[in-house]
C-alpha positions as CSV (number, residue, x, y, z in Angstrom):
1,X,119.0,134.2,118.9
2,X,118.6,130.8,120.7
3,X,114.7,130.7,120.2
4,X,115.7,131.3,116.4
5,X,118.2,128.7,115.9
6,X,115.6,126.2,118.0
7,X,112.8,127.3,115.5
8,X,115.0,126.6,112.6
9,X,116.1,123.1,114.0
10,X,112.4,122.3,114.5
11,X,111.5,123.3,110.7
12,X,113.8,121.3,109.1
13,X,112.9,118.4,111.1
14,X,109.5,118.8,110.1
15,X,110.2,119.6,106.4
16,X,110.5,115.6,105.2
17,X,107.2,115.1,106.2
18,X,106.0,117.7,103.8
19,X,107.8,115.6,101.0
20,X,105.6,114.1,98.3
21,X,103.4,110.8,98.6
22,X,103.5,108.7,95.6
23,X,100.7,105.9,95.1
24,X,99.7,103.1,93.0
25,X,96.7,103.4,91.5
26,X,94.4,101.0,89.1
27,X,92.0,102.2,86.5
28,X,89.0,100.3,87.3
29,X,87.9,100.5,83.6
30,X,91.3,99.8,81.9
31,X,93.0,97.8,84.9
32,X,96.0,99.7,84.0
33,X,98.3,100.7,87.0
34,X,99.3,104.4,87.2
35,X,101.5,106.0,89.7
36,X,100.3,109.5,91.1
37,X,101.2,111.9,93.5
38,X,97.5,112.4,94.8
39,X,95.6,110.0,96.7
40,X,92.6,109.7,93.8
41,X,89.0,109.8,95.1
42,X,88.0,106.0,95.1
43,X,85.5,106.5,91.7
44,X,88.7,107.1,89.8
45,X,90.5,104.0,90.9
46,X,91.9,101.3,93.7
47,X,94.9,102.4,95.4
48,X,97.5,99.4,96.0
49,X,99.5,99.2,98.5
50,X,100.7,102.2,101.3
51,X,101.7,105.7,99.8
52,X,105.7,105.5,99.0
53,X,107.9,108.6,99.9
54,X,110.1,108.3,96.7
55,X,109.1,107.6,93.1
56,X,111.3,105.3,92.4
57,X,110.0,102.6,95.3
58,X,106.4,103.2,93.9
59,X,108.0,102.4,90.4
60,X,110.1,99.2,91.6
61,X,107.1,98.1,93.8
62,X,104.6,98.4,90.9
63,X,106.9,95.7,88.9
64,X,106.2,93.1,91.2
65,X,102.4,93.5,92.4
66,X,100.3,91.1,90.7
67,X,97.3,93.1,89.8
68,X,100.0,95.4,87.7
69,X,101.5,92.7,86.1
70,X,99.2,89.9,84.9
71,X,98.1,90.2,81.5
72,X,94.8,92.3,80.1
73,X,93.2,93.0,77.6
74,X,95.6,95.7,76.6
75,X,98.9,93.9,76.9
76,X,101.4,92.3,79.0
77,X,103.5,93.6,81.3
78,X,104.1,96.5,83.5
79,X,104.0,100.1,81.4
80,X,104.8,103.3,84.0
81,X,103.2,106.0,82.7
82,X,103.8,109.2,84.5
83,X,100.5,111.3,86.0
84,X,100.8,114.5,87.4
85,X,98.1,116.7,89.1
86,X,98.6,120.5,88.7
């Protein structure tokens, strides 16, 4: 019974760092900045910055980075588009 309750203890320690990694990621063709939940092969585009643990950081983070913000040919401004991977 002890050894259970020890294994339990130890798997829920362990279970945040099975939580999701979000990154910032820039289209090398469009220059647009994406956030995904994949680290992309480095063909498909520049990763900014460290992987963030919670969405919203890698949202609030891509605001203020400079190569997500400066003007392109596209537009202005900072557009979060949402990516997923299946």
């Amino acid at each position: 019974m002890t050894k259970l309750i020890v294994i339990a203890g130890l798997l829920a320690l362990a279970t945040p760092a099975m939580a999701d990694e979000y990154y910032i990621v820039q289209s090398p063709a469009t220059k647009r900045c994406t956030i995904v939940e994949k680290r992309p092969e480095p063909s498909l585009g520049l990763v900014i910055g460290a992987p963030f643990g919670v969405r919203v950081e890698a949202e609030n983070r891509m605001k203020t980075v400079k190569e997500c913000t400066e003007s392109t040919t596209t537009g202005s401004g900072v557009k979060i588009e949402e990516r997923r991977e299946r």
